[in-house]
DOMILO-298388 format. One record per residue (C-alpha): x, y negated, z negated. Coordinates in steps of 0.1 Angstrom, whole numbers, padded with zeros to 4 digits, always signed. Layout:
BEGIN
XYZ
...
This chain:
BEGIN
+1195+0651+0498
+1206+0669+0528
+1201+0660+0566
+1180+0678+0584
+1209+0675+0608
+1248+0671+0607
+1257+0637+0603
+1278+0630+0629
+1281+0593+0636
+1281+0562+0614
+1244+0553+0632
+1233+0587+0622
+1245+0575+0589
+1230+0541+0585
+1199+0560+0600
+1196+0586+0574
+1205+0559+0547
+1177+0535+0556
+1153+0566+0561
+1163+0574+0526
+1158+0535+0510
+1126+0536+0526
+1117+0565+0507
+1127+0557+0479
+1115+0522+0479
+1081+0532+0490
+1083+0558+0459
+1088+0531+0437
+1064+0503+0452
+1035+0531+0453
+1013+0518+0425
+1011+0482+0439
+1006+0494+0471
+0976+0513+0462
+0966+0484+0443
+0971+0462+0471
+0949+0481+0492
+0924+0487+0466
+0923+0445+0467
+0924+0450+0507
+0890+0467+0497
+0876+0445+0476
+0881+0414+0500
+0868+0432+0524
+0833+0440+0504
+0829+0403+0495
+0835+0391+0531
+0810+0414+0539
+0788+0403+0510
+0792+0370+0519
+0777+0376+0547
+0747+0387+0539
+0744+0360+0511
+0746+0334+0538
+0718+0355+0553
+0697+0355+0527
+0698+0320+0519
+0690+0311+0553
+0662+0334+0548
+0651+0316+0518
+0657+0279+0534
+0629+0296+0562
+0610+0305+0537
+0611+0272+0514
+0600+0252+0547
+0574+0273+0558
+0559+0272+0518
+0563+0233+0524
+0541+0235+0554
+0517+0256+0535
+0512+0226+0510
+0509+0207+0530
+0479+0222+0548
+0465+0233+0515
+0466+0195+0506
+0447+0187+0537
+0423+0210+0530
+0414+0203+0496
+0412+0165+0504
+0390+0172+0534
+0368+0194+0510
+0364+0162+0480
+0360+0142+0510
+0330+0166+0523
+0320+0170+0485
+0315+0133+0481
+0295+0128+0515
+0274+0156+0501
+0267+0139+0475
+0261+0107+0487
+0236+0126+0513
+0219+0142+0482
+0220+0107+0464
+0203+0097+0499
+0178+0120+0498
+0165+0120+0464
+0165+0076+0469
+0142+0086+0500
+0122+0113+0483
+0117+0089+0451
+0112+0058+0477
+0087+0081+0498
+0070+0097+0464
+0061+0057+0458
+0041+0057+0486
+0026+0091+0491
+0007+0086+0449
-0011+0061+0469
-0038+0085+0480
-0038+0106+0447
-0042+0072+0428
-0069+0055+0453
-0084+0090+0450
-0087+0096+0410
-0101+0053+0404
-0127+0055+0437
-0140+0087+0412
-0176+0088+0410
-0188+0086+0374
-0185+0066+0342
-0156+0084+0328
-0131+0084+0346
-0105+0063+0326
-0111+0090+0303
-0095+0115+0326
-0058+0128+0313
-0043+0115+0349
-0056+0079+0346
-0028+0058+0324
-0002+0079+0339
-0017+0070+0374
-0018+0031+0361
+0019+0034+0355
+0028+0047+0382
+0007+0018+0401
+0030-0013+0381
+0059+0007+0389
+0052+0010+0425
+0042-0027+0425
+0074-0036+0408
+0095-0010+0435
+0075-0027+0467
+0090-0066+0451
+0121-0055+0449
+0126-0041+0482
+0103-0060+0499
+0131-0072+0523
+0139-0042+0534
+0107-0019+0529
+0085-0008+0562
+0053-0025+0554
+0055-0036+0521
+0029-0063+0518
+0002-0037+0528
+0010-0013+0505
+0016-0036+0482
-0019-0054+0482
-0034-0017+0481
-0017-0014+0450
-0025-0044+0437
-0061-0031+0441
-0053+0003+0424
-0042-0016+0395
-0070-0044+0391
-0095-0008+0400
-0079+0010+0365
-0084-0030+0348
-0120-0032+0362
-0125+0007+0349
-0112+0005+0314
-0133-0031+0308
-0165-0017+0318
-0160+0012+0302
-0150-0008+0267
-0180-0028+0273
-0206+0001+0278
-0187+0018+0251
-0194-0009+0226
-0228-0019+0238
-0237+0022+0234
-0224+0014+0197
-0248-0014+0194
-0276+0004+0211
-0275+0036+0187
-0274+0011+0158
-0302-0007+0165
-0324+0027+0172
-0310+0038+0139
-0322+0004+0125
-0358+0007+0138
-0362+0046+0131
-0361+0037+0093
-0362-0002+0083
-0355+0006+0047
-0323+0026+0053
-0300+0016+0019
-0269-0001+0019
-0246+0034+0024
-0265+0040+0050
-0259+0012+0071
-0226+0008+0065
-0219+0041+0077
-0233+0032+0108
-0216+0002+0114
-0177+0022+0105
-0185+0055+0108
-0197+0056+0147
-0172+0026+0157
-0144+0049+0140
-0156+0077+0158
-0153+0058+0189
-0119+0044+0189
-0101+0081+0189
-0108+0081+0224
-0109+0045+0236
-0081+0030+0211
-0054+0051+0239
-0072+0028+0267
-0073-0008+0246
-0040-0002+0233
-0025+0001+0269
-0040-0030+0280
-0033-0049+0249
+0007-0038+0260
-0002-0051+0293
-0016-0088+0281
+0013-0095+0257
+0041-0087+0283
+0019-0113+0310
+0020-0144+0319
-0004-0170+0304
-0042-0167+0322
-0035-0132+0337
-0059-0108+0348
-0047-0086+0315
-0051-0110+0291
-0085-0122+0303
-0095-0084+0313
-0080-0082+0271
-0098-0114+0263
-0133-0099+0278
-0132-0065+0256
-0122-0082+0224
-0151-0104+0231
-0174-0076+0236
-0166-0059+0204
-0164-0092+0183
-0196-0097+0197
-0210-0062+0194
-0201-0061+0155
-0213-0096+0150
-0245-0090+0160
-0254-0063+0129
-0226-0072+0105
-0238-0103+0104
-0273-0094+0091
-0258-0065+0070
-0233-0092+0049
-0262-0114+0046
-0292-0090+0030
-0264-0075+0012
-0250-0105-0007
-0294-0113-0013
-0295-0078-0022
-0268-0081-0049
-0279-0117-0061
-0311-0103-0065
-0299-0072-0083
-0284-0086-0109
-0314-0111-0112
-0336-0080-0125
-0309-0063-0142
-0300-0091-0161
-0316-0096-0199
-0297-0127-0202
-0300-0168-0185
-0296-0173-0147
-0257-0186-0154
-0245-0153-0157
-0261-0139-0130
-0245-0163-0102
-0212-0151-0118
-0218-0115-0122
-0230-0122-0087
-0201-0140-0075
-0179-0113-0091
-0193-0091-0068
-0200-0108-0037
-0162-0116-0040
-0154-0078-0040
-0176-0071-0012
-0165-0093+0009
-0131-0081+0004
-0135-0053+0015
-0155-0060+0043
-0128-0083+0054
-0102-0050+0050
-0122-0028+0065
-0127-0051+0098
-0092-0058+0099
-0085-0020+0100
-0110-0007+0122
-0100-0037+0145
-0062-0023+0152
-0080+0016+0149
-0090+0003+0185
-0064-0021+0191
-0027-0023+0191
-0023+0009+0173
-0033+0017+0139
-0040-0005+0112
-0010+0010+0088
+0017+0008+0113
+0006-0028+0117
+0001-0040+0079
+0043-0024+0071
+0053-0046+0102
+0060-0080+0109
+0030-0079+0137
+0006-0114+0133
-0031-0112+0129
-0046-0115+0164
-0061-0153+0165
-0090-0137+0177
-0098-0114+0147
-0088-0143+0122
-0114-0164+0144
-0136-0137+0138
-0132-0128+0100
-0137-0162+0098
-0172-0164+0110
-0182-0134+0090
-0163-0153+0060
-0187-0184+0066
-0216-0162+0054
-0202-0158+0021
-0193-0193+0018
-0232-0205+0028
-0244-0186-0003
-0214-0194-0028
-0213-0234-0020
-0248-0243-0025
-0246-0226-0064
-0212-0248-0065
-0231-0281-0057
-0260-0273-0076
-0248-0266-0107
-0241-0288-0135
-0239-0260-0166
-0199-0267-0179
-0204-0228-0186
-0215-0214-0155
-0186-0240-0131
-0163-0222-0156
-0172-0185-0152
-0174-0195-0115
-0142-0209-0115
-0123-0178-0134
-0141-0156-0105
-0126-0170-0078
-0094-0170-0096
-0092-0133-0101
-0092-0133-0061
-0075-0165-0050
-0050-0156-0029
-0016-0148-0052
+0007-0165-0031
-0006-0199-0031
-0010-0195-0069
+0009-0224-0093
+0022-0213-0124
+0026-0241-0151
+0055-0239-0170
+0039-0243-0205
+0071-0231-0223
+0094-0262-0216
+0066-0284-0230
+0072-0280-0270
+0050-0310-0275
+0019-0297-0260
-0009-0292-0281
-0032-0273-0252
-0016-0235-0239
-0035-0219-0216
-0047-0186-0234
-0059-0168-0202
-0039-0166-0176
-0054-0160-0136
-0055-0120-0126
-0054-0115-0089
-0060-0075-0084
-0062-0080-0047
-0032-0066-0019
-0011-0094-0007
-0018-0086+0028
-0029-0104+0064
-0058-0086+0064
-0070-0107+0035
-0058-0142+0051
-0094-0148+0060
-0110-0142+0022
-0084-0162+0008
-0088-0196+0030
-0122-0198+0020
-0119-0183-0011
-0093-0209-0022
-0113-0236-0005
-0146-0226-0027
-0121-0228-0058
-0109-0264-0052
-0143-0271-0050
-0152-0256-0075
-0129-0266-0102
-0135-0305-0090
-0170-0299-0100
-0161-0285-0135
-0138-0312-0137
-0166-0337-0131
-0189-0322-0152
-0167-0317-0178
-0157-0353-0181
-0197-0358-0181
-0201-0333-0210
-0176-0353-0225
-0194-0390-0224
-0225-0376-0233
-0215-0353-0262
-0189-0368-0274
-0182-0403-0263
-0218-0412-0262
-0233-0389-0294
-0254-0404-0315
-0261-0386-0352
-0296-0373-0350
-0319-0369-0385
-0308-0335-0384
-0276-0338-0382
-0282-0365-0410
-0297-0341-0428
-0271-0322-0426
-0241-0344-0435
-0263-0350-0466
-0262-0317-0482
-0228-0311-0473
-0222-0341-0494
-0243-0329-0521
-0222-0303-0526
-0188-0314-0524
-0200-0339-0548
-0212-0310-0568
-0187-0283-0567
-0162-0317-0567
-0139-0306-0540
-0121-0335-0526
-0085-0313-0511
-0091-0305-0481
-0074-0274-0482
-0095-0266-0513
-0130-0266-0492
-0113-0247-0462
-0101-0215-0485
-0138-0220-0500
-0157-0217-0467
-0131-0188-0455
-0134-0171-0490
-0174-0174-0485
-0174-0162-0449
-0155-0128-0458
-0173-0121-0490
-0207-0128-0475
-0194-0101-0448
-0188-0076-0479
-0221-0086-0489
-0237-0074-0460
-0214-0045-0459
-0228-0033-0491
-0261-0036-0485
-0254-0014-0453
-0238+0012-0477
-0267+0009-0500
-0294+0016-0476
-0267+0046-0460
-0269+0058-0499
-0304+0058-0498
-0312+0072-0465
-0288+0105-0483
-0303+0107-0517
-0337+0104-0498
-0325+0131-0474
-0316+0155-0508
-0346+0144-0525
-0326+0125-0553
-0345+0091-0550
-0342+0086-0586
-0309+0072-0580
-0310+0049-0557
-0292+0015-0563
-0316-0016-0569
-0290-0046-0554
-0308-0061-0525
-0301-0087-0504
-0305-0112-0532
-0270-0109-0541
-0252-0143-0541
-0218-0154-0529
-0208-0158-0564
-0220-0117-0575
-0195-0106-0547
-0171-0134-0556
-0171-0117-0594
-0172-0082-0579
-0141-0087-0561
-0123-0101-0596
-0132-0075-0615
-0120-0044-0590
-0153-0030-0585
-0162-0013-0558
-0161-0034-0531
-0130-0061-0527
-0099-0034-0524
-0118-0015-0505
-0132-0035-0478
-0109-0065-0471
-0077-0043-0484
-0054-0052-0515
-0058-0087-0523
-0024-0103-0528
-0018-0123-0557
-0025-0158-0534
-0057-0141-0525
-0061-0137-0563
-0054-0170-0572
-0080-0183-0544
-0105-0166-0557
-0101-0173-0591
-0101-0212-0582
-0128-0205-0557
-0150-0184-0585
-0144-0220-0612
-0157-0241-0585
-0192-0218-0584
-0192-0226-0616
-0205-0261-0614
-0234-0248-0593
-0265-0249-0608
-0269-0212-0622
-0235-0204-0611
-0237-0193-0584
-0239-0201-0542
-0267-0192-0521
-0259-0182-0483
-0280-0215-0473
-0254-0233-0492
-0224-0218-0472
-0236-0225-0441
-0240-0261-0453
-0207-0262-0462
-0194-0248-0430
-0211-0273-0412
-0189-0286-0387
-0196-0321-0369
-0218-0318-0336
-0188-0335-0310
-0162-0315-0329
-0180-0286-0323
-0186-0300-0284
-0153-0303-0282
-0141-0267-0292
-0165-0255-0270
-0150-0271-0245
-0119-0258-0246
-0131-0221-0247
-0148-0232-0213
-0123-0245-0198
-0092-0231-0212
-0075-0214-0176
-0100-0218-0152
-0084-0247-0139
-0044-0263-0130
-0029-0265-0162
-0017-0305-0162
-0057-0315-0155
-0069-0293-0181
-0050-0309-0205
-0058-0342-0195
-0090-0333-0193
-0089-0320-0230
-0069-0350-0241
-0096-0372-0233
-0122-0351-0252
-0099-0351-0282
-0096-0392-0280
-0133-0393-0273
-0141-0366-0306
-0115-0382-0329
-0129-0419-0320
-0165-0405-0333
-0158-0387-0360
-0139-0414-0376
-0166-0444-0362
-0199-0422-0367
-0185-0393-0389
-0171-0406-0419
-0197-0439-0419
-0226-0416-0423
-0205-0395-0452
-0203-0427-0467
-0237-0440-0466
-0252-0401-0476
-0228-0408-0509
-0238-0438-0517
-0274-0429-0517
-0267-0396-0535
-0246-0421-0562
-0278-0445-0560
-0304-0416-0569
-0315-0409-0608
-0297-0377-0609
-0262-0384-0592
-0241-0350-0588
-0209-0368-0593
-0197-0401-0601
-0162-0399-0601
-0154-0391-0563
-0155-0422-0541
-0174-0425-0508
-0144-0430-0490
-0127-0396-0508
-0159-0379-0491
-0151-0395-0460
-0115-0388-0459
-0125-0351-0469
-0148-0347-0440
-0126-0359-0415
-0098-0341-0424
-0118-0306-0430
-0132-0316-0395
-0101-0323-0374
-0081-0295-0392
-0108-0272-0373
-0096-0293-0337
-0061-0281-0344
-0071-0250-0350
-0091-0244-0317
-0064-0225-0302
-0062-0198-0335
């Protein structure tokens, strides 16, 4: 290091020294100087970005408020629009309140207009039950704001006239509806007097049907109408009127109709009938019963074809029959009951009262019918063996039939009970043996005396054995005279077979025991019982004169006693046709009144018939006692009682 300059003096000196540590301190410190300034730098650049982060945040706080203030407004706005949007509405609301309010008033012309229609058909017009509705609801909008409606009673009592207008309309039209029925009937009628039966039924359902397609919309609006009202208003007595009017205008030929109908069926089965006048009331009742029926059906049905909708909705609902259709069924039901009643009080034949009764039990009314409960009654000797059919619906339309249907029964069955107990004293009670029937017990004591039967038992598989083999008697004459018609057919008459009708019970009797033809065919394989029988049976025809019995003889022997045969007759009468506990008390007192005979009349007149056969020169038997006889002939009698029910 040399000086630019001669050093001279000590401050020269201490100059150029300290010029000299400055240099070469500053050549050492260089780095961090230049880092130090580069820091210099960097302080400076964030001051300066400082700066303008302070300004942008200010900025942004600007911003921020002026976004509040935009909110704000928004907020305002949208609140002020709901608030217009409801008002709207509620003007809209308004309006349509008015319009609907105004509309009430302004059908008044179009309403007074269509009912002040000339013509008769204007209820048939499509407008005219919408226009009737409209009327109730305008009455029903005028009362419930007549406070604050601009002349509501006026409009109001126009309206009221609107409505009683359509009323007025569909009554007269209903009534010249149904007497245009009535009319057309009766010219029908007149053209041709001897129209049949078909034919006027068709008239009096086929036209009224016809009718109610366009009238049943009308009557079934005011029959809604009438049950909704108050008692005694102007529906139900405008509803009142119209039913009346068709009651009446179907009275008026149905009536007739029922009546030469039920003569014409009577009277039918009067000429149709080869047998006695008891069977025709009951074939006549039988059908008088099912013609009424459906008469009754078919009113009931064509009734709700015109009123309160159809008959099939009604019947699968819980709706009532009207009061005045049952009022009206009933009247056409006292028809049947002026021709059925008078044959009920008349008669006094146990038969007919029977056959009557079973009738009218086949269409009694099912629910009001009482089932005895035989089965818990071991003890009882009677069981009803028929048991009461009802083939009818169980159905309101039928209420009508059945009250008097029913009420002809209980009549009906008292008089069979009456005259049954009658029957009973003077057939049984009171029977006297006549000199037939004298006669009779005679020869049936010949020949038990004869063939010496004194079991019971004995004569019953007799008369039983006789009754089938005089059936295979007959039986082989009809194959005979079959045989016969053949060989005469093939010309072989040489061959034909000479039996006749001669043969006796005892030839068939034998015929059977020795396997000929006839025995295993006819009645089957005869069981070794069977065998026995007829073996027994076929010793007893030996002590017959001749050996054998003629069919005179059977029937003699099968001779059952007059009341016992009264009283089994009785109980095929009577046996279900009426309530189970007075049958058989009914039946008990005929089986008192027939065992009290047989055993007072029965078995004295066995006894006195054997002791004049023991008293005659030729007696048939002297060793069986009168009062063996007697005993036989009561027992073989009432063994046929308990059998009545076989």
């Amino acid at each position: 290091m040399q000086a630019a300059e001669p050093i001279e003096t000590i401050a020269q000196f201490l100059e150029w020294y300290g010029r000299e540590e400055d240099r070469l301190a500053e050549g050492q410190d260089q780095e961090a100087h230049a880092y130090a300034e580069l820091l210099r730098q960097r302080a400076s650049q964030c001051s300066s970005m400082l700066c303008t982060i302070g300004d942008i945040e200010g900025q942004l706080a600007r911003m921020e408020s002026g976004y509040q203030a935009a909110c704000e407004q928004t907020q305002s706005v949208q609140q002020a629009c709901a608030d217009l949007g409801v008002r709207r509405d509620q003007l809209m609301l308004t309006t349509s309140q008015v319009q609907a309010h105004l509309s009430v008033y302004n059908t008044l012309g179009r309403i007074s207009q269509l009912l002040n229609s000339p013509g008769d058909r204007v209820c048939l017009d499509p407008e005219f039950l919408p226009s009737l509705t409209r009327t109730e609801e305008a009455i029903a909008f005028i009362n419930a704001h007549s406070a604050t409606a601009r002349d509501s009673e006026l409009f109001l009592m126009r309206f009221a006239q609107c409505r009683m207008r359509a009323l007025s309309l569909i009554k007269m039209h209903a009534l010249r509806v149904f007497k245009q029925l009535g009319a057309d009937i009766g010219h029908a009628f007149e053209k041709n007097p001897s129209v049949g039966s078909s034919s006027r039924s068709a008239a009096l359902y086929v036209r009224f049907r016809a009718s109610a397609t366009h009238l049943a919309p009308l009557l079934r609006a005011l029959h809604e109408r009438a049950g909704v009202a108050e008692a005694g208003s102007t529906e139900q007595q405008v509803l009142l009127d119209v039913q009346n009017a068709y009651f009446h205008a179907r009275r008026a030929w149905l009536r007739p109709y029922i009546d030469d109908r039920l003569k014409a069926i009577a009277r039918e089965h009067e000429q149709a009938s080869d047998s006695t006048l008891p069977s025709v009331h009951v074939d006549s009742l039988r059908d008088w019963c099912a013609f009424m029926m459906n008469v009754c059906a078919d009113e009931y049905r064509i009734y709700y074809d015109f009123f309160s909708g159809s008959a099939d909705t009604v019947a699968g609902s819980s709706f009532a029959m009207s009061p005045a259709l049952r009022a009206y069924l009933d009247s056409l039901m006292t028809i049947f009951h002026e021709h059925v009643r008078p044959i009920v009080i008349h008669e006094s034949d146990v038969a007919v009262l029977a056959g009557l009764s079973l009738t009218l039990l086949t269409y009694h009314n099912p629910g009001n019918s009482e089932v005895s409960d035989s089965d818990n009654d071991d003890s009882s000797s009677v069981v009803s063996s028929r048991k009461s059919i009802s083939y009818a619906p169980v159905d309101s339309e039928l209420d009508a039939f059945y009250a008097v249907v029913d009420q002809i029964l209980r009549d009906t069955q008292q008089r069979l009970v009456y005259k049954a107990q009658s029957f009973i004293r003077a057939n049984i009670s009171s029977y006297k043996v006549s000199k037939d029937d004298g006669a009779a017990v005679a020869r049936w004591v010949q020949l038990c005396l004869r063939l010496r039967i004194t079991d019971p038992e004995e004569l019953v598989t007799l008369v039983a054995q006789a009754s089938i083999t005089v059936d295979m008697q007959q039986q082989q004459q009809q194959q005979q005279r079959q045989q016969q018609q053949r060989q005469q057919q093939g010309g072989d008459s040489d061959r034909l077979s000479s039996t006749g009708a001669s043969s006796s019970f005892v030839d068939v009797t034998t015929a059977a025991l020795g396997g000929g033809t006839a025995a295993a065919d006819i009645t089957g394989e005869p069981s070794e019982t069977t065998a026995r029988s007829t073996s027994s049976i076929a010793g007893l025809l030996k002590r017959m004169p001749g050996g054998h019995m003629a069919t005179d003889d059977i029937d003699a022997l099968r001779w059952i006693y007059p009341p016992v045969k009264s009283y089994r007759w009785l109980v095929s009468q009577i046996d279900g046709c009426i309530d189970f506990d007075v049958q058989q008390s009914v039946l008990d007192e005929a089986l008192t009144a027939c065992k009290q005979n047989l055993l007072n009349q029965g078995a004295r007149f066995v006894r006195e018939a054997s002791s004049k056969d023991s008293q005659s020169p030729t007696p048939a038997n002297d060793d069986i006692h009168a009062d063996q006889l007697a005993h036989l002939f009561v027992t073989y009698n009432l063994n046929s009682i308990e059998h009545v029910f076989d």
